[in-house]
N, C-alpha and C positions, 0 to 999 in steps of 0.2 A: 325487498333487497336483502341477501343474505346479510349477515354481520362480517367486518374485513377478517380476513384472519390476523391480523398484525395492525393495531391500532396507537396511537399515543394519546398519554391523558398526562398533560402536565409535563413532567420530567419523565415518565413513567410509559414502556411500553407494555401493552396490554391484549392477551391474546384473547378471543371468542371467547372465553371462559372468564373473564377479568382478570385472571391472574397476572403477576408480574413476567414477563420473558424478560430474559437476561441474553445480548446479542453474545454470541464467542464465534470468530467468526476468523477469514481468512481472506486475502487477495487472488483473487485467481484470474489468469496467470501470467508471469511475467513475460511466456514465451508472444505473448500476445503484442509486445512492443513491435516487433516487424515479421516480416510476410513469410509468406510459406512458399511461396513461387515469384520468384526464387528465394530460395531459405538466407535470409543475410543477416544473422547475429552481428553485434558490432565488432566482431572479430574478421568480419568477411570483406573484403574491399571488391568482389568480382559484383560488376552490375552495379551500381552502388548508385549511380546519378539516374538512374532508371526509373524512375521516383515514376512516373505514372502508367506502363504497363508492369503490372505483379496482381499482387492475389494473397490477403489474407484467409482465404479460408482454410479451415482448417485449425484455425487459433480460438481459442484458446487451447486446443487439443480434437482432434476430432471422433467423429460420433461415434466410432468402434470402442474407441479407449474411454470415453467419459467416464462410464457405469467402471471402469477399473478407482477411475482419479474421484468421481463423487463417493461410490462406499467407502474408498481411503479414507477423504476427510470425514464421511461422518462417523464414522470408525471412532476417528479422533477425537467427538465430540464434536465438531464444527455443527451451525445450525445458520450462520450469515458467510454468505458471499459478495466481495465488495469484484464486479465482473467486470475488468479490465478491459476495456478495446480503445481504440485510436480515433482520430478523425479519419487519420490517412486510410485505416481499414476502409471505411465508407466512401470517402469524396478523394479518390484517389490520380482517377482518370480525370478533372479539370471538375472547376466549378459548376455545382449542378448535376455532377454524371455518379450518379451512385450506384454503388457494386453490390447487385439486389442476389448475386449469389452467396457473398458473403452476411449479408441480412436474413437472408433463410438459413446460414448454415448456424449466426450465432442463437436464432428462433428455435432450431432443433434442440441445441445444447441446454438452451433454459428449458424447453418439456421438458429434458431428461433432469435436468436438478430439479425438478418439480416432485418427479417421484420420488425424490431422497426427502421432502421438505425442508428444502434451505429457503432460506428469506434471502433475495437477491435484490442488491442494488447496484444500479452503474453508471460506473466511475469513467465518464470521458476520459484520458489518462494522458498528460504531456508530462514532458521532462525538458526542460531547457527549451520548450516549444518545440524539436523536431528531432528527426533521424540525423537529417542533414544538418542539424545545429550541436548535433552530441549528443540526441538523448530520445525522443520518442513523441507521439503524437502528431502534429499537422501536416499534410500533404508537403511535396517540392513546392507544386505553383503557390502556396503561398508567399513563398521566400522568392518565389519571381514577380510575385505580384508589390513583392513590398519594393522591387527594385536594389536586388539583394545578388549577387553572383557566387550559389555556394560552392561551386567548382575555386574558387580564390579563397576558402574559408581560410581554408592549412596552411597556405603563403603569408597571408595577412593577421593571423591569429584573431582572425572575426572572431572563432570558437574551434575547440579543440574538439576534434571528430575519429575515435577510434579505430572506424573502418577505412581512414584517411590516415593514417599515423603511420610512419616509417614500419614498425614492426609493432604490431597490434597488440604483442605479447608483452610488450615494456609500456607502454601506455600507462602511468600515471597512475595511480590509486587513488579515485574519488575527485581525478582531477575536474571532472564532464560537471559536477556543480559551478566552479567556478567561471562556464559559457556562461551565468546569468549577469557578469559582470565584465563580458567583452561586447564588442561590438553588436554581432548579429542580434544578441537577445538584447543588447539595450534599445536597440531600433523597433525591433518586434513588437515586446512589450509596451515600449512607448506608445509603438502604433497603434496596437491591439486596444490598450484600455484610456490613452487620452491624443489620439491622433489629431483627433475635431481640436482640440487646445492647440497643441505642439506640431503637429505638421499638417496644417489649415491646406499647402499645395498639394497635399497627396490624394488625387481625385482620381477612382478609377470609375468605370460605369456611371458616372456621374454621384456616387458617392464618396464620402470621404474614407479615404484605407481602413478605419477603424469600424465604422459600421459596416463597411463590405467583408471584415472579415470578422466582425461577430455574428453578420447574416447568416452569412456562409458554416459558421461553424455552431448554431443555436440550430438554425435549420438542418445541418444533418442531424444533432441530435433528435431533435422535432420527427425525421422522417423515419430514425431508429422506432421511438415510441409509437407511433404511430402505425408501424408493420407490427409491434409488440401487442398491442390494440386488437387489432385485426386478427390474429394468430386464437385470438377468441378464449383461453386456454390459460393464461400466462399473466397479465396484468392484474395486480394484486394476489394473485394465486401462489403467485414465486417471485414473481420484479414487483417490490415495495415501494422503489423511489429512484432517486438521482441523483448524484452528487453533482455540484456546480463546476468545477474545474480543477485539475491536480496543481496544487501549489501555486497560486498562482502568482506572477512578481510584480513588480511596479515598474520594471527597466530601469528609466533615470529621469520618471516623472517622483520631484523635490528630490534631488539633487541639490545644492543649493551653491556648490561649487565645480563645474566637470571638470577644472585641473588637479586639485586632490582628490582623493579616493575618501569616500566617507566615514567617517568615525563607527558608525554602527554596520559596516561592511565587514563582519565577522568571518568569513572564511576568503582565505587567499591561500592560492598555491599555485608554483611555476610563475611564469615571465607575469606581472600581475598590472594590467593599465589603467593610467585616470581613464577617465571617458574623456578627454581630449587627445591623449596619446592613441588611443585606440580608435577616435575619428582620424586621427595621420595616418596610423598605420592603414588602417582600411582605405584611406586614399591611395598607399604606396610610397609614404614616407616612412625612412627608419628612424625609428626610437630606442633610445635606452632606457629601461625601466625595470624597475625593481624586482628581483624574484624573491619568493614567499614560500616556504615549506612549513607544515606541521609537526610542532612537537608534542610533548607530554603538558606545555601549559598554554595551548594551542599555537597561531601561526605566528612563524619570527622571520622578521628579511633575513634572507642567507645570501642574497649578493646582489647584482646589476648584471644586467643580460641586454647587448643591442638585437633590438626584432627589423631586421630590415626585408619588404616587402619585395625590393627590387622592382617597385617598377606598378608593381601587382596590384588592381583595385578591387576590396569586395564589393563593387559597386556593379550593374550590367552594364554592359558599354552602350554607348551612344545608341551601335547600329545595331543591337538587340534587335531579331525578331520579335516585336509585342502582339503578334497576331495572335501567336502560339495556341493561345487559351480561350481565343473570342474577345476578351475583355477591350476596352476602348480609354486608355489615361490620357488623362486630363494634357492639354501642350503646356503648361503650367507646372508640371513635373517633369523635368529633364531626367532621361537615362544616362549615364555616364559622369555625375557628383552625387557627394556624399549628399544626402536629402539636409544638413544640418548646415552642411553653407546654402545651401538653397533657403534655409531660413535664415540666414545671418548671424550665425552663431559662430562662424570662423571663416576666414578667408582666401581661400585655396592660392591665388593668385600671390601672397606673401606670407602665407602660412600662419599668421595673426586668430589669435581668441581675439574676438571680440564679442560676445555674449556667455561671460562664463555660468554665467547665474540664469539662466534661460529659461530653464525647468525649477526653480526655485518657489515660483510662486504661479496662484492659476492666473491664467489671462484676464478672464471675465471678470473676477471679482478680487484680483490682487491679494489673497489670503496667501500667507504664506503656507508651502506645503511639506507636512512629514507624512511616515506612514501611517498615522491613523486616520490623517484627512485625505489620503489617498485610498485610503480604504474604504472610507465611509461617502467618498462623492468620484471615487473612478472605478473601484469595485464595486458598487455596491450595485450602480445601474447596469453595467454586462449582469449581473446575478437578479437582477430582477427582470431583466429581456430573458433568461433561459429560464428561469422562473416561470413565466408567461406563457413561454414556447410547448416547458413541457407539462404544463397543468391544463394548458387549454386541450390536449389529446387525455392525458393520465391524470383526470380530474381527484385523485385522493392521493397521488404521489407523494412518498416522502419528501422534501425537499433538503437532502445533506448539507448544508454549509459549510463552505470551507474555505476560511479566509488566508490571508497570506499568512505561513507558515510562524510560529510565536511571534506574532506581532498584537496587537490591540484587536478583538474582533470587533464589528461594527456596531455603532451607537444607535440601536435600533429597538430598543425593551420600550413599550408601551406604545408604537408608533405600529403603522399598517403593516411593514415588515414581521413586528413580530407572531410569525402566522404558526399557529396551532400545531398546524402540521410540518417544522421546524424543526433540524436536527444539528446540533453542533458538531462540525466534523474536522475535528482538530489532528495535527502530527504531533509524532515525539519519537525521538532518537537519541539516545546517547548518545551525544555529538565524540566524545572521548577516546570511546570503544569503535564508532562507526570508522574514523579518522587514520585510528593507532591500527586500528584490526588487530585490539590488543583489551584481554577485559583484566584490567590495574583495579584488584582487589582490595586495594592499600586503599585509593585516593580517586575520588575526582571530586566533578564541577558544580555547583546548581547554576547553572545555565540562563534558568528559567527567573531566578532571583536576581540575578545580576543585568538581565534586560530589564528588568522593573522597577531596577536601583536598589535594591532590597539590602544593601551593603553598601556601607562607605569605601572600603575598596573589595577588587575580587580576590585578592587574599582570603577576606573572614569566608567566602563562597564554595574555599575548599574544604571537602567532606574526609574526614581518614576513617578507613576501617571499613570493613562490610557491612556492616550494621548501619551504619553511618549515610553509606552509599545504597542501599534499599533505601531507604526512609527519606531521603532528596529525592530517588526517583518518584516514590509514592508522594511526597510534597508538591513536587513540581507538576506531579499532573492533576493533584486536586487542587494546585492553585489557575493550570488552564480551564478546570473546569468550573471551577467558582467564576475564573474573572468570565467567562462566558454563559452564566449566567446574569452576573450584573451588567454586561454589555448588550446580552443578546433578548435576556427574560427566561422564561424558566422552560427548559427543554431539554430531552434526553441530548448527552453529549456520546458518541462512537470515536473515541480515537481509532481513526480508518486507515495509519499507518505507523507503526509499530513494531521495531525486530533486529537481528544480529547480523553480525558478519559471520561468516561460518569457516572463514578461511584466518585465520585469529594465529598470529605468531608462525607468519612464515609456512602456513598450510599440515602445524605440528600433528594437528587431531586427523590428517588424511594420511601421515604417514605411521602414525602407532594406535589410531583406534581410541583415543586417549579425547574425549570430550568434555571432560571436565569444567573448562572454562568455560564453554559455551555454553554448559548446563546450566552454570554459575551465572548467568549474564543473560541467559533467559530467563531463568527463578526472577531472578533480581526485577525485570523489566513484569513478567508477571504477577508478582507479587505488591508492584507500584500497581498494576490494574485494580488489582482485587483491594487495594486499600483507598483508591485514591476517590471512590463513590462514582465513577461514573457509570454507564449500562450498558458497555460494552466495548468490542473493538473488533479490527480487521490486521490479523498478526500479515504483515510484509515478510514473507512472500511463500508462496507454493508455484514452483515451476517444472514442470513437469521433465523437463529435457537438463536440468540443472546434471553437471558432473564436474568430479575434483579437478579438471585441469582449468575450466572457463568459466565456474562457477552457474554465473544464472546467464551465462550468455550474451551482456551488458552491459558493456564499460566496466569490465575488473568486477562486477560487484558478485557478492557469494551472500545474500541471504534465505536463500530456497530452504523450508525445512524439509524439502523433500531431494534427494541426489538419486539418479542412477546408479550411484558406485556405492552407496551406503546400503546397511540392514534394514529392513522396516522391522517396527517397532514388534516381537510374540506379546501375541493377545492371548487370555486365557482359554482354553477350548471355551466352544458354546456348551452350556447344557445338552446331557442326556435326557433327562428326570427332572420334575420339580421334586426342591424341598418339600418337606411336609409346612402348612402356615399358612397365610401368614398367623401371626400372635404376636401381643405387644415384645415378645423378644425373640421373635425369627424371622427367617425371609424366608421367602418363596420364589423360584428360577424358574424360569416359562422360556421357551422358543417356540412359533411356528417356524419348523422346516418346511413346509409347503408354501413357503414365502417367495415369492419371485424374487423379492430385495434378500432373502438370507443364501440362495445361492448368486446373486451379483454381487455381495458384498465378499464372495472369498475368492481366493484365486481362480484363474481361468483355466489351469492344470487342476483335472477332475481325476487322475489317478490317486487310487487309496491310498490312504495314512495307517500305517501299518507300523510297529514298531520295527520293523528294518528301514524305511525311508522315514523317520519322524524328523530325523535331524535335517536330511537334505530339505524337507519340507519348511521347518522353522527357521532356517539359513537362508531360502534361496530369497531373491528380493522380490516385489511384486512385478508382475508383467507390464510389459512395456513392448513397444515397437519398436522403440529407439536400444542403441546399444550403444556404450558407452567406449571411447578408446583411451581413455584415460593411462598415462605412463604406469609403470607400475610403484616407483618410489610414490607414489601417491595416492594410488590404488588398489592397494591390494590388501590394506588393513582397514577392511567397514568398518565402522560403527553403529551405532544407533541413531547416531547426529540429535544427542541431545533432546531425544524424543519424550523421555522422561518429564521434561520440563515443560513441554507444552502441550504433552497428552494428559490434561489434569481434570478431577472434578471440578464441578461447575453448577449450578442452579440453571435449572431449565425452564419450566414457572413456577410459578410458588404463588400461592392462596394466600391477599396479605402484600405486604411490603417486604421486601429483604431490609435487615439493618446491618447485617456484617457477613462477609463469607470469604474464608482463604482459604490457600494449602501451603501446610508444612511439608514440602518435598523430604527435606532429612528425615521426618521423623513420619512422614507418608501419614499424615492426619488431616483431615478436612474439616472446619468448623462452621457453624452456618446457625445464623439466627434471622428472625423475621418479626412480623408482628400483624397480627390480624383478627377480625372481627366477628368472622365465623368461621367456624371448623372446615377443615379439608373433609372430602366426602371418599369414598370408593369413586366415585364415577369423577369428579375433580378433585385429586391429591396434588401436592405440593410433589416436584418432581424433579433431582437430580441427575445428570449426567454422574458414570460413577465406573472411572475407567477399569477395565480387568485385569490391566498389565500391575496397578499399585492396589486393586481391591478385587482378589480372585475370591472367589463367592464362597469358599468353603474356608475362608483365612482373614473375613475383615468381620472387625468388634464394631455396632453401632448402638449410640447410646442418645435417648430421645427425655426431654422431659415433659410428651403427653406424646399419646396417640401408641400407633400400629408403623410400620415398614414392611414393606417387601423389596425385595432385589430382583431383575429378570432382564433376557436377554431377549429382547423382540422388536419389531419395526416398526412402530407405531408412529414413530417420527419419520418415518419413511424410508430407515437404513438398519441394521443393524446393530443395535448399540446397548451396552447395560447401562439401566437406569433404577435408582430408589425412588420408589414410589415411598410418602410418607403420609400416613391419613391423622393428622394430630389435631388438638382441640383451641380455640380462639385463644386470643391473647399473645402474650409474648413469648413464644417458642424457642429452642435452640437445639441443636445437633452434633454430636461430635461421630468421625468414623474413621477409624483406626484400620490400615491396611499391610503393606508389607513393604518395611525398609528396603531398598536396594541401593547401592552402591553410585553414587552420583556421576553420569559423563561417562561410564566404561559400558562395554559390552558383558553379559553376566557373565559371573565366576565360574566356573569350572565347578564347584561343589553345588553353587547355587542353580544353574544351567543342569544338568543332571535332575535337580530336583523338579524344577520346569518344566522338560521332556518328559519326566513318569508322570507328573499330573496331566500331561498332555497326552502320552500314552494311552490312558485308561478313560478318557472321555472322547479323544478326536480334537483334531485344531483348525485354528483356521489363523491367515495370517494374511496380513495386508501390503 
């Protein structure tokens, strides 16, 4: 049996060579949340309840355009793809009925990232649980199957649903999180991960709601892997592993009061309900209750709002069709009441709490429950069922973990869980910045401290200064990745979502080109990677259909580092000529042109570059099918969107241990040390990504203390990309490589731009 290409030892990923790999890596793609037939972004309300004739295929982007969006990113340096798709993609048509067109077309897309060499994992992907909840992943007939009417969602503020919302354009900023704290998703989640406890009557197919719909949804995963298997081609070749579930919640299993709202219920915003107010309104009673907006020192009541339903139940009525799907519910579950007076939890008949404390503690064994004991005995077992599911097909799969978002991860170090082949897969956001869609260079939060207690109050928790605010970012995630090690045992940690708002201060940077902030607040968040020891990550988001008016197409949100309406990033020409070298103080530049990957890596406009088109050439965006109609107050000053920031060097593998590696963006310097046992060779060097746009190969100083270097531009990774090769001798190594200042967050200067074009003149370019 050959050796995998992508292995783990320890904390440590290790390629066929031993060397260290370093993941850098990207989400792909956001467009992948809903279907392509018919096209319904959450801005679309036509078709909307359609939920089981459509057609993902086509998403993540399709097979024409791939080869455009895979040499992008590897352009960028990218080497991991964390590959986005839905349940709904799959089991869309009714329990059981899988959309085997769309399973071939996502088989196609991972061949072709195969030829790039990405290391791909995938990420089942939910947001609030669903489309029809606000947010992405599970089919409709779930939500009929839980006995849920989402056509009532928007009357009864089950959950706030964009493609449902008076004018789609006004829709709330970032409001779609706060569905994990109404109705729909309290039910859901409930059901989903402690039904068997909390709603014992919810019998479908003679199972109880929760294991019928982690069958349902382990086993479509099960049947992804398993076509991925068969594809012959693909499993470990390019798909590495699996992450377990996007974020997943607890609902209102340890609750421990549903008529207050909970002390550690950190985000509110808009009309904001206990979970007894929102079991009324979801009957059709009105409620007055609190409304919530976010400031600068996060969320403050800004008044009382009555939510009257009129009448309206998110409940199915009585005389529901339940044939609809096949399935057969238990007579023991009535359609038409909330499922929560059906367990005596309140009294419809006189509108009476009587079990406020319900979900307080587990049934079986009366322990009282918070979230780390919901974690470690109601997560833990859905994660070992998919666990199961997908190792008994992808016997060496990674398996990503990924527990409820900064909460406690599971108490699982020395025990059968902690399996070898183990990946910590944590979030982190700038909640501040995410919020404001404002990056406050002055001040923020450690977030991450103040869940911990780390402070007597969250006063001492506020950070001033830039300096200040890097260095909580970089703290806060080496303290998620330490405490995940002491919870979890020792394994590589991926934070697998990670990234900005790009619409920052009222959409400023779309109307003057002026990205400064953004650049500032990516650095920031990059720069916490690169300190904070863990081995990688997956930056949120690349979407391919992103433009300045709708952003990523998704509930308001704008973090795509990629737009239709922006510049992409001028790469240095490729080589004409090698340097002469290598020798311990020069490089050496190589290209095969005869590379199939070096002409898929440039545009698909093959007319010359001649110094009378050079400009139109390094101006124009990269190709697309899609065309953007963006107003023009918004569109018509590109930028670079901040590309500088996240197109950075990086360690690729390296002979040895890495001990430290970052980039100084201001001063365009890259530092890098390691430590190892034997020498790098010629045939296995230590090997850097080493982008062209901050290190043009006839303009960067690199300074080693042992060995050789070379510089070159070739595909060896499977795309396009310059990379330092570095052949140095045992022991403890270090690097520095000094490249070319430019101007942070703007499109280049006018004197600078001029000088870019003659160096591109005289060699030929290419751009992405």
């Amino acid at each position: 049996m050959a050796p995998l290409r992508l292995r783990i030892e320890g904390q440590t990923f290790r390629d066929s060579e031993h060397r260290e790999v370093t993941l850098r890596g990207i989400n792909v793609a956001g467009d992948a949340k809903f279907p392509t037939n018919p096209e319904l972004p959450s801005n679309n309300p036509d078709r909307f309840y359609e939920g089981d004739e459509l057609s993902f295929v086509g998403r993540p982007f399709s097979i024409d355009e791939a080869h455009t969006h895979f040499s992008r990113l590897k352009r960028w340096g990218y080497n991991l793809i964390r590959y986005v798709f839905t349940w709904e993609a799959i089991e869309h048509a009714g329990p059981g009925k899988y959309d085997e067109e769309w399973v071939q077309h996502t088989i196609e897309v991972l061949r072709l990232a195969k030829g790039y060499g990405f290391y791909i994992f995938m990420d089942p992907h939910q947001d609030v649980w669903s489309r029809f909840t606000g947010g992405s992943g599970a089919p409709l007939w779930t939500i009929y199957a839980m006995g849920l009417n989402p056509r009532a969602f928007p009357s009864t503020q089950a959950a706030w649903v964009q493609n449902t919302y008076p004018d789609p354009a006004k829709y709330p900023k970032m409001i779609w999180a706060t569905n994990y704290t109404r109705l729909a998703c309290q039910v859901i989640f409930t059901m989903f991960f402690g039904g068997k406890d909390f709603t014992p009557r919810a019998i479908i197919d003679g199972k109880n709601i929760q294991d019928y719909l982690q069958d349902h949804f382990v086993g479509a995963c099960r049947h992804l892997a398993r076509r991925i298997q068969e594809a012959g081609d693909i499993e470990n070749d390019v798909v590495i592993g699996w992450e377990s579930m996007n974020e997943p919640n607890r609902g209102l299993i340890g609750w421990q009061d549903v008529s207050v709202i909970p002390a550690d219920q950190k985000l509110q915003k808009g009309p904001s309900p206990t979970a007894w107010q929102a079991m009324l309104t979801g009957s059709g009673r009105a409620c007055e209750m609190d409304t919530w907006d976010f400031g600068g020192l996060g969320p403050y009541k800004s008044g009382t709002e009555l939510v009257d339903p009129k009448g309206d139940s998110a409940w199915l009525p009585a005389d529901y069709d339940d044939s609809r799907y096949g399935w057969k519910r238990d007579p023991g579950w009535k359609l038409g009441e909330c499922i929560w007076a059906q367990h005596g939890i309140w009294d419809p008949s006189n509108d009476q709490l009587l079990k406020k404390d319900y979900f307080a503690r587990q049934p079986k064994s009366g322990r009282k429950i918070d979230y780390e004991f919901f974690t470690n005995n109601y997560f833990m077992p859905y994660y070992r069922r998919h666990r199961k599911a997908i190792t008994s097909v992808h016997e060496n799969a990674m398996m990503f973990c990924q527990p409820p978002v900064l909460e406690i991860p599971p108490s699982i170090k020395g025990t059968d869980d902690d399996d070898p082949n183990l990946v910590f897969a944590p979030h982190f956001y700038d909640g501040v910045t995410l919020m404001m869609k404002k990056w406050n260079r002055y001040w923020n939060v450690d977030v991450f401290g103040i869940l911990r207690g780390k402070y007597l109050s969250p006063a001492f928790a506020v950070k001033v200064g830039e300096t200040a605010i890097r260095n909580c970012f970089r703290d806060q995630l080496s303290g998620i990745r330490k405490e995940g090690m002491e919870y979890m045992g020792s394994h590589p940690c991926i934070f697998t979502e990670i990234g900005i708002p790009y619409d920052m201060d009222d959409k400023y940077a779309y109307k003057t080109g002026d990205y400064s902030s953004q650049s500032s607040a990516m650095d920031a968040n990059h720069f916490a990677l690169e300190g904070c020891g863990c081995n990688g990550y997956a930056l949120w988001l690349y979407m391919a259909t992103n433009n300045h008016e709708w952003g990523d197409l998704w509930n308001g949100e704008d973090l795509s580092i990629f737009s239709l309406d922006d510049k992409p990033l001028p790469l240095h020409p490729e080589p004409s000529s090698e340097v002469p070298g290598p020798t311990p103080n020069a490089s050496s530049v190589s290209v095969d042109r005869n590379s199939p990957a070096f002409s898929e890596s440039r545009s698909t406009d093959t007319s010359p570059v001649i110094p009378e088109t050079l400009k139109n050439k390094l101006s124009t965006p990269s190709i697309s099918s899609h065309k953007s109609n963006t107003p023009s107050e918004i569109g018509s000053t590109p930028g670079f969107r901040a590309a500088e920031a996240y197109v950075r060097p990086s360690p690729m593998a390296t002979v040895g241990n890495i001990t430290s590696s970052g980039f100084d963006l201001r001063n365009a310097t890259f530092t890098f040390s390691l430590e190892c046992n034997t020498a790098a060779t010629e045939e296995v060097p230590t090997e850097v990504f080493l982008p062209e746009f901050h290190f043009p190969r006839d303009n960067t100083a690199v300074e080693v203390t042992s060995g050789k270097w070379s510089i070159s531009v070739d595909d060896k990774y499977g795309g396009l990309i310059q990379s330092l090769r570095w052949y140095h001798g045992a022991g403890k190594q270090s690097m520095t490589v000094k490249g070319v200042k430019r101007r942070q967050g703007m499109a280049l200067g006018k004197e600078e731009e001029e000088g870019y074009y003659e160096q591109c003149r005289q060699r030929g370019c290419s751009i992405m």
